[in-house]
C-alpha positions, 0 to 999 in steps of 0.5 A, spaced: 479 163 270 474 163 265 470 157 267 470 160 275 468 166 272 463 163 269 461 160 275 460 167 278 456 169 273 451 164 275 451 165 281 449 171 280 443 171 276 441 165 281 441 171 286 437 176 281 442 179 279 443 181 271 450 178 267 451 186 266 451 187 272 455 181 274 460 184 268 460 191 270 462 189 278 467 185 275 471 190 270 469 197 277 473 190 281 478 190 275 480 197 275 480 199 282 486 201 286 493 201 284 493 197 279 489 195 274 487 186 272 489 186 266 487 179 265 479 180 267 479 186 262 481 182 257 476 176 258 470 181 259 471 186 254 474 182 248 470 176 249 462 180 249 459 182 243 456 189 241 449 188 244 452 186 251 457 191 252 452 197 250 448 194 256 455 193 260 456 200 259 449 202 261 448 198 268 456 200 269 454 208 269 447 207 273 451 203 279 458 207 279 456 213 276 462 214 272 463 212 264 466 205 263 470 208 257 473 213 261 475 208 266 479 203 262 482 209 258 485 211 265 487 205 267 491 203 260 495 206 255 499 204 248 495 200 244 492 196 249 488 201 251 486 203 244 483 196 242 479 196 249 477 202 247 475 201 242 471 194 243 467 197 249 465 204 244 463 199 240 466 199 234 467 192 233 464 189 226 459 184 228 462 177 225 455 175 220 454 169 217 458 169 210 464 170 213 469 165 210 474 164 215 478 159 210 479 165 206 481 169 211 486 165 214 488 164 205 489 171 205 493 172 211 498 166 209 499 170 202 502 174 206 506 171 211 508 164 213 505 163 220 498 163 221 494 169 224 496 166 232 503 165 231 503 172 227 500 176 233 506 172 238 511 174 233 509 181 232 506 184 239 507 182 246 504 183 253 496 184 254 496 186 247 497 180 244 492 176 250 487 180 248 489 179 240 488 172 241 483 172 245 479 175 240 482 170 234 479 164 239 472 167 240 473 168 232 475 160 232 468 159 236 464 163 232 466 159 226 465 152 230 459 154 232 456 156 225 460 150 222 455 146 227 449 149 225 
């Protein structure tokens, strides 16, 4: 689903659109009608940082004339819809470039047996655990990518 995504959104900045007009079309799409695409949710709101989804968010009220947060609080509930609200208002800490992932994976252990992946599978479930683990692998990327750099 990522990689056609992606591929999408491609093709929509070859044909002038922007990719936070690619990403509000698809979360309206995610949201419309009965039922709600988890899935979609998840990859584009866990997967953004601050900066795009404060352009998502602008783009998404020009075009449907409606407030993105509004929307996913009306079509989620429990905790889920706690942490997606939370991420598209923005509240997320941006990762800096002294983040000690080791140690953070350190500390958790000192706590538990299992590493922060099979912690989230052993103590939540369903979209909330996608969307956890969606957040630890965009961690894991982050890391690489500064490990790289």
């Amino acid at each position: 689903m990522a990689l056609v995504s992606e591929f999408l959104g491609e093709l929509t900045l070859s044909y002038g659109g922007s990719t936070a007009q690619y990403d509000a079309s698809e979360l309206k799409a995610s949201m419309k009608g009965l039922g709600t695409d988890e899935e979609t949710l998840i990859e584009m709101v866990c997967s953004r940082n601050n900066e795009e989804l404060l352009e998502i968010k602008r783009v998404y009220r020009e075009m449907f004339k409606k407030e993105l947060d509004k929307e996913v609080a009306g079509d989620t509930s429990g905790d889920f819809a706690k942490l997606l609200l939370a991420l598209v208002q923005t509240k997320r800490d941006e990762p800096s470039n002294v983040v000690d992932y080791e140690k953070i994976d350190e500390d958790a252990r000192s706590y538990s047996p299992y590493d922060m992946k099979e912690s989230i599978r052993k103590e939540v479930k369903g979209d909330l655990e996608k969307s956890f683990l969606t957040l630890v692998d965009l961690m894991k990327i982050q890391e690489d990518a500064q490990e790289n750099s």
